[in-house]
C-alpha positions as CSV (number, residue, x, y, z in Angstrom):
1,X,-101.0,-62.0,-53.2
2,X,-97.6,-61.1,-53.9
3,X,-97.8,-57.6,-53.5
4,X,-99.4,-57.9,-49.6
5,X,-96.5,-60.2,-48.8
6,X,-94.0,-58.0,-50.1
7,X,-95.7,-55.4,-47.7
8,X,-96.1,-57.9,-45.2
9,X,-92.4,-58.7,-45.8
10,X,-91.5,-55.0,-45.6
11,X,-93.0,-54.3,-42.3
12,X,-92.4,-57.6,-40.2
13,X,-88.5,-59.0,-39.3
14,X,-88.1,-62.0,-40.9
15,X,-86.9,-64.9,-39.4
16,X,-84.9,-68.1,-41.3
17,X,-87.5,-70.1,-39.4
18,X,-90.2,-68.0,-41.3
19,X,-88.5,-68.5,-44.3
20,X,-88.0,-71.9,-44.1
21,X,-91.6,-72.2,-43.3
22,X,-92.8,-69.8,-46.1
23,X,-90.4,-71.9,-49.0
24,X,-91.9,-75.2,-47.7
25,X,-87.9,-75.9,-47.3
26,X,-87.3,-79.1,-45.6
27,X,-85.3,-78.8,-42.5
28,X,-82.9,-81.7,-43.6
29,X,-81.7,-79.6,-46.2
30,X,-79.1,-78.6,-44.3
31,X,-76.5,-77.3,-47.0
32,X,-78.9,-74.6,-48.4
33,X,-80.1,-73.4,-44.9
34,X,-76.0,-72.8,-44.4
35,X,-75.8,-71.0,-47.0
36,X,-78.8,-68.9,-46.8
37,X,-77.5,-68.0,-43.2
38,X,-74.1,-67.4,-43.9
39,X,-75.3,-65.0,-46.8
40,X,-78.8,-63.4,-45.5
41,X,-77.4,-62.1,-42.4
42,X,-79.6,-59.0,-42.0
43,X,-83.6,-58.3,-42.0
44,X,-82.7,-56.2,-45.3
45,X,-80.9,-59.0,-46.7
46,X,-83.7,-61.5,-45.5
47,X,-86.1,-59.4,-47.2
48,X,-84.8,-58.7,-50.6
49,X,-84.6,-62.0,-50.8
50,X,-88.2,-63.1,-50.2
51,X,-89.5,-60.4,-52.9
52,X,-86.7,-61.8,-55.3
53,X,-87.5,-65.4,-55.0
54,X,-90.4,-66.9,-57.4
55,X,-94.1,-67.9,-56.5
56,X,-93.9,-71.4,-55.1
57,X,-89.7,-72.1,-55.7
58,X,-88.2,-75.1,-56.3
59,X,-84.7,-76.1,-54.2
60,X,-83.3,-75.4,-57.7
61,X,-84.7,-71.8,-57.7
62,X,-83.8,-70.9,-54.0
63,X,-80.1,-72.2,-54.8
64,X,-79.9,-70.1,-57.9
65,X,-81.1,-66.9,-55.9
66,X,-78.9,-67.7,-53.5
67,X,-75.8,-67.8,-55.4
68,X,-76.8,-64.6,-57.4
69,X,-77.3,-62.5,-54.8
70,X,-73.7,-63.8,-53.1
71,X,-72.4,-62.3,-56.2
72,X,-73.8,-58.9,-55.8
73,X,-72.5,-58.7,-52.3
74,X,-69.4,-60.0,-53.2
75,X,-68.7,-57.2,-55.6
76,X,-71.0,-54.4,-53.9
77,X,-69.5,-55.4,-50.3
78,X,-67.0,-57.5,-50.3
79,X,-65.1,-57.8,-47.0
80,X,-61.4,-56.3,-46.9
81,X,-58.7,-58.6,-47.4
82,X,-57.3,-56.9,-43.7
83,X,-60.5,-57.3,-42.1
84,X,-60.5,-60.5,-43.2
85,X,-56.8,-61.6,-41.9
86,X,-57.6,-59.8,-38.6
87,X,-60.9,-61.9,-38.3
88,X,-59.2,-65.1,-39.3
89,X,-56.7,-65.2,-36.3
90,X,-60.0,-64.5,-33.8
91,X,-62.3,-67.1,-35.3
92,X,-61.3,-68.5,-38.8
93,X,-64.7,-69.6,-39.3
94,X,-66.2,-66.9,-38.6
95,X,-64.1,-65.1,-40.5
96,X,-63.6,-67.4,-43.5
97,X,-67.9,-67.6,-43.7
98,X,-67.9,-63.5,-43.9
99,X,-64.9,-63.4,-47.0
100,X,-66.7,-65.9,-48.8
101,X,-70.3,-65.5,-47.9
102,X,-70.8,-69.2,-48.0
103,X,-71.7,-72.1,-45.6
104,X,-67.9,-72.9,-44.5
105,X,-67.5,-75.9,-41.6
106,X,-64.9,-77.1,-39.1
107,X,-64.2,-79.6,-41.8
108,X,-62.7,-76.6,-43.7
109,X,-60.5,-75.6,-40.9
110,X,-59.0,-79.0,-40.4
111,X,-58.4,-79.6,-44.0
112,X,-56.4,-76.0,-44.0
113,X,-54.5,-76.8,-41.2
114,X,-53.9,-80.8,-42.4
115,X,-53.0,-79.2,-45.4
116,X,-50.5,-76.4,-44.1
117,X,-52.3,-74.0,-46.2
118,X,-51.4,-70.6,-45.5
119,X,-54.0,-67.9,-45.3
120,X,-52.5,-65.2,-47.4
121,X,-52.6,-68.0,-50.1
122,X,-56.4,-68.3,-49.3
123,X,-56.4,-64.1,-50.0
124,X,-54.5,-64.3,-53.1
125,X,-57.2,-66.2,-55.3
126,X,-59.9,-65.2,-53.8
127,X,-58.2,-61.5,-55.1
128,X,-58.2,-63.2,-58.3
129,X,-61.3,-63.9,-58.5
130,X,-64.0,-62.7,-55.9
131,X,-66.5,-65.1,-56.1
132,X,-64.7,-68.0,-56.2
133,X,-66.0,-71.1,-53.4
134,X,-63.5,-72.0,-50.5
135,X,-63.7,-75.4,-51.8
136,X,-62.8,-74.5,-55.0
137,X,-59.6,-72.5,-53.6
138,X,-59.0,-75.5,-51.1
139,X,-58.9,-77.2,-54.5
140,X,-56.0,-75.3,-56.3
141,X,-54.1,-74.9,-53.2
142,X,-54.4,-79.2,-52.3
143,X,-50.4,-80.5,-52.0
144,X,-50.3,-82.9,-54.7
């Protein structure tokens, strides 16, 4: 069975509506579709990621997948701090979504700009380390 999806898979776009519909996701679970979105944003992508993910997958399993592959695009792909910076100033979510290939919100942009965070800042620890969260570098740079 899993080798005809895989084929199936191979030959057919995927959608996330298919996926969704395929994981038995429910469609409240709005935080893990984000993220699968803001990570599986071609049909490659899409696909490597159904032949990755286990028979029957728990929420636990999906996030785990999830959160691996964001690591091997982060250091196989990562987005150029410029490209980045240029991006920010058009559309910072956008932008900030693509640098950290995570679900990122408008919440996240008024907290930056509540917080007079400045966006090099932003670059300079995610240079430290690349797969770090935007929460958790919205974290260390919080005015205390």
């Amino acid at each position: 069975m899993t080798i005809t999806f895989n084929l199936f898979v191979q030959k057919v776009p995927l959608t996330f509506e298919s996926i969704i519909t395929k994981l038995e996701i429910n469609p409240k679970a709005h935080g893990l579709i984000a993220n699968m979105k803001a990570l599986l944003t071609s049909d490659e992508l899409r696909c490597e990621f159904m032949m990755r993910i286990p028979y029957k997958p728990s929420g636990l399993n999906i996030d785990a997948l999830l959160d691996e592959m964001r690591d091997e695009q982060l250091q196989s792909n990562p987005m150029s701090d410029d490209a980045f910076l240029d991006m920010y100033m058009l559309n910072p979510l956008q932008a900030l979504r693509s640098y950290f290939l995570h679900s990122v919100v408008l919440a996240h942009i008024e907290r930056i700009q509540q917080w007079g965070v400045d966006v090099n800042d932003i670059v300079k620890l995610k240079r430290m380390e690349s797969n770090k969260h935007l929460n958790d570098v919205l974290e260390r740079l919080y005015p205390k």
